[in-house]
Steps between C-alpha positions, in 0.01 A plus 500: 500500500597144457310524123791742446823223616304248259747500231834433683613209270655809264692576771622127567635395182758558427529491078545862453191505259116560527413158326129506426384736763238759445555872606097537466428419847748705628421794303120432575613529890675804452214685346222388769778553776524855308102533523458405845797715590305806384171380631622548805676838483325731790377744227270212332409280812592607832624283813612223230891523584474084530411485150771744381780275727416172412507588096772740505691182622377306242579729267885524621495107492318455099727812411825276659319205289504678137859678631597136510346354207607854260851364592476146387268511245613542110471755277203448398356443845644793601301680211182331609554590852571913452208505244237347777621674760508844335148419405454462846596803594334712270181320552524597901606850351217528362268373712640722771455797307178428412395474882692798560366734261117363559500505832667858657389435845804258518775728394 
């Protein structure tokens, strides 16, 4: 959890801007928090609520992160940000339904 609070200094200046800071690393958290999160779904590993907890909390921190850094950020890092992100997402989509369709014993 404390890998999660690593990148307070956003939070403590106070310029209003994102400066030279990355959104790759949180982006990179979100999708492994993400990954974990469904890992430990009952359905695909059972008696594994710890790992759903811990990374659906770090998932509601990195998502608080990008929330943050969306707001600040330009135009153009804006841009940057939705594009990764949606790529994200429809990578997990489509990992998911590939798991879901292969594998029917889990529906």
């Amino acid at each position: 959890m404390c890998v999660l609070f690593g990148d307070r200094k956003i939070l403590e200046k106070r310029k209003k801007d994102v400066e030279d800071f990355d959104p790759k690393p949180y982006l990179t958290t979100v999708l492994n928090c993400l990954l974990w999160c469904y890992y430990g779904l009952p359905f695909v590993n059972p008696n594994s609520i710890l790992v759903v907890t811990i990374n659906g909390i770090g998932l509601i921190i990195e998502l608080i992160y990008l929330v943050i850094f969306f707001y600040y950020a330009s135009s153009k890092g804006r841009r940057r940000v939705a594009t990764y992100f949606v790529c994200e997402l429809v990578f997990f989509g489509l990992l998911w339904s590939e798991l879901y369709w292969q594998y029917p014993s889990m529906r």
